[in-house]
C-alpha positions as CSV (number, residue, x, y, z in Angstrom):
1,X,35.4,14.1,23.2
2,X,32.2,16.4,22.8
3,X,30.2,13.9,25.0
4,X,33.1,14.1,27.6
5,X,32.7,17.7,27.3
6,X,28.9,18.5,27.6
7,X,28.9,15.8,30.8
8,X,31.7,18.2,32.3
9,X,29.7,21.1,31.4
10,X,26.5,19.8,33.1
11,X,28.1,18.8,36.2
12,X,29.6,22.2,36.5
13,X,26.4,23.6,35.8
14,X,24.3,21.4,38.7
15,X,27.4,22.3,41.2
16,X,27.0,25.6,40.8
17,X,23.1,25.9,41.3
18,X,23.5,23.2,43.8
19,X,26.2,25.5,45.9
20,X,23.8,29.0,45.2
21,X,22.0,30.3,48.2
22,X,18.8,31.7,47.9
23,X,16.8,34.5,48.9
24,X,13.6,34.0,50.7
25,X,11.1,32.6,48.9
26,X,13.6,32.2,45.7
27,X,13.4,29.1,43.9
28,X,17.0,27.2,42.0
29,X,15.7,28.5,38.6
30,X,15.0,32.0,39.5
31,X,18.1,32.4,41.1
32,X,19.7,30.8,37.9
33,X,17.5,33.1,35.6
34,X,18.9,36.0,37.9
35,X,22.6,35.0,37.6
36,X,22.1,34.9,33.9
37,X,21.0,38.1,33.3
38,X,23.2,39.7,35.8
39,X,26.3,37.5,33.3
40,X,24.8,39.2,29.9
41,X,24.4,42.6,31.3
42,X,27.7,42.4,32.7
43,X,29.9,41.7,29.7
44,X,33.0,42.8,28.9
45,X,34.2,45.3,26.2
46,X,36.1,43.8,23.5
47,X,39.4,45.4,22.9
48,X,41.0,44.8,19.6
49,X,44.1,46.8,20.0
50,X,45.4,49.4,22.4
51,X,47.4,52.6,21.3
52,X,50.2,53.4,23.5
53,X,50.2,57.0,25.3
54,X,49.7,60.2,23.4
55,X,49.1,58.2,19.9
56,X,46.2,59.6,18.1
57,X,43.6,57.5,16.5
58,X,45.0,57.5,12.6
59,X,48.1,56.5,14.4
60,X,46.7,53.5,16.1
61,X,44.5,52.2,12.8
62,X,47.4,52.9,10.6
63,X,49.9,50.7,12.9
64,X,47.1,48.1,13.2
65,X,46.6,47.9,9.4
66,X,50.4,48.5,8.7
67,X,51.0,45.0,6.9
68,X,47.5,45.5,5.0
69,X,48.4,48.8,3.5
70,X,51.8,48.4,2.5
71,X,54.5,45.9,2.4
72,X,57.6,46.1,4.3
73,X,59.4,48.9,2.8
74,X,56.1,51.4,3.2
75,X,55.2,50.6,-0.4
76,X,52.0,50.4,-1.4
77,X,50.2,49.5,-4.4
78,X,47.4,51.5,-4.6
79,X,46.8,55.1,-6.5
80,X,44.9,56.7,-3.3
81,X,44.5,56.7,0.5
82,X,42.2,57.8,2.7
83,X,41.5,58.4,6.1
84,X,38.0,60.1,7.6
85,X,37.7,60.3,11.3
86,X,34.9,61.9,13.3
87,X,33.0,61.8,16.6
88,X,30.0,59.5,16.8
89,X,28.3,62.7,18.6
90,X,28.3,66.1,19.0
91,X,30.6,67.4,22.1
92,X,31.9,63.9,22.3
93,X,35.4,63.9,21.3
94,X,36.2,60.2,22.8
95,X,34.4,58.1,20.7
96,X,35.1,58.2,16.7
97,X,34.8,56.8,13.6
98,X,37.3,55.9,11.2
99,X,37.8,55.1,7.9
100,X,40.3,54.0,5.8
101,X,40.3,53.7,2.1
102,X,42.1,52.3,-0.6
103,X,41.5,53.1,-4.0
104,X,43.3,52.7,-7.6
105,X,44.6,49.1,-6.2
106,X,46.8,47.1,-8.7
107,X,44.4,44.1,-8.5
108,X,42.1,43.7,-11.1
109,X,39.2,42.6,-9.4
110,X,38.7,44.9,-6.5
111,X,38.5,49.1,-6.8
112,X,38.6,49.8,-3.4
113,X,39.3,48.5,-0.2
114,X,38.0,49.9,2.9
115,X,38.3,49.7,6.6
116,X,35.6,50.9,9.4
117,X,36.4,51.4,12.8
118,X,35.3,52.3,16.2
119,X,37.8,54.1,18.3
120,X,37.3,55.1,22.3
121,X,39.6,57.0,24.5
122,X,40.0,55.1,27.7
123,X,40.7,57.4,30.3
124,X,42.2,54.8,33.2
125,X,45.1,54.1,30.9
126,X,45.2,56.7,28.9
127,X,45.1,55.5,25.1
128,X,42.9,55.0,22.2
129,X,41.6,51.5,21.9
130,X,39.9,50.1,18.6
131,X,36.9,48.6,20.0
132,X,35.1,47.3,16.1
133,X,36.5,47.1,12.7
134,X,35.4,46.0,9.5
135,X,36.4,45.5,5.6
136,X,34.9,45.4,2.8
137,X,35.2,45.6,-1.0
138,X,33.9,47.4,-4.2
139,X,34.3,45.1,-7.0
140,X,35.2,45.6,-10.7
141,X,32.9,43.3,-11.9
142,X,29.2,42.5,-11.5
143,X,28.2,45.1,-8.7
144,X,29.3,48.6,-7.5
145,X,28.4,48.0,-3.7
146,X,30.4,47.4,-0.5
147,X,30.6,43.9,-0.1
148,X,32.2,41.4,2.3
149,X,32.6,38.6,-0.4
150,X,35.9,38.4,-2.1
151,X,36.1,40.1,-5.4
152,X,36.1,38.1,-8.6
């Protein structure tokens, strides 16, 4: 299957240098070189959830976390929560950072539990959109840093 693929994927790749036109004096590869950059400059935002209109932020990050901080009555089982959000830079009030955090969690190997996001404001369509997000974990045992390993 994988050499099936990587034939298709070089006969796609000839056509399409084979179909280019070229500018004077161009040759195939810098025309292919030029096409590549033009693709990696070019790339689009990832979008990893969308608010809906006149949602704030905490809103959006709380609905998108919703099954990860409580269950399905609104219960969760932690002591604390927290929520930080500010603006990446002065005067600009449409890009922010959030975070969430758990602390006083009823699992024995973990103290906290935190989320770190990257919110912008899109203004075509009007909502937030969470554009990074991460998680991570202070331990009980062994070390008292953030980490991305699972607690033990």
């Amino acid at each position: 299957m994988k050499t099936k693929l990587a034939v298709c994927s070089a006969a796609i790749l000839m056509f399409s240098v084979a179909s280019m036109t070229f500018a004077e004096g161009e040759s195939a590869s810098d025309a292919q070189t030029n096409t590549t950059s033009e693709t990696q400059q070019a790339k689009p935002e990832i979008i990893i959830a969308k608010g809906k209109a006149g949602q704030t932020p905490v809103q959006l990050v709380y609905d998108y976390l919703a099954e990860r901080v409580s269950d399905e009555y609104g219960i969760g089982e932690y002591r604390q929560l927290s929520i930080s959000q500010k603006t990446l830079k002065a005067e600009d009030y449409k890009n922010i950072a959030l975070e969430l955090q758990q602390s006083g969690l009823a699992d024995d190997a973990i103290t906290k539990q935190r989320f770190q996001f990257a919110l912008g404001f899109n203004d075509e369509t009007g909502v937030w959109q969470i554009k990074s997000v991460k998680q991570d974990w202070q331990c009980r045992r062994h070390t008292k840093k953030w980490t991305q390993r699972p607690c033990q």
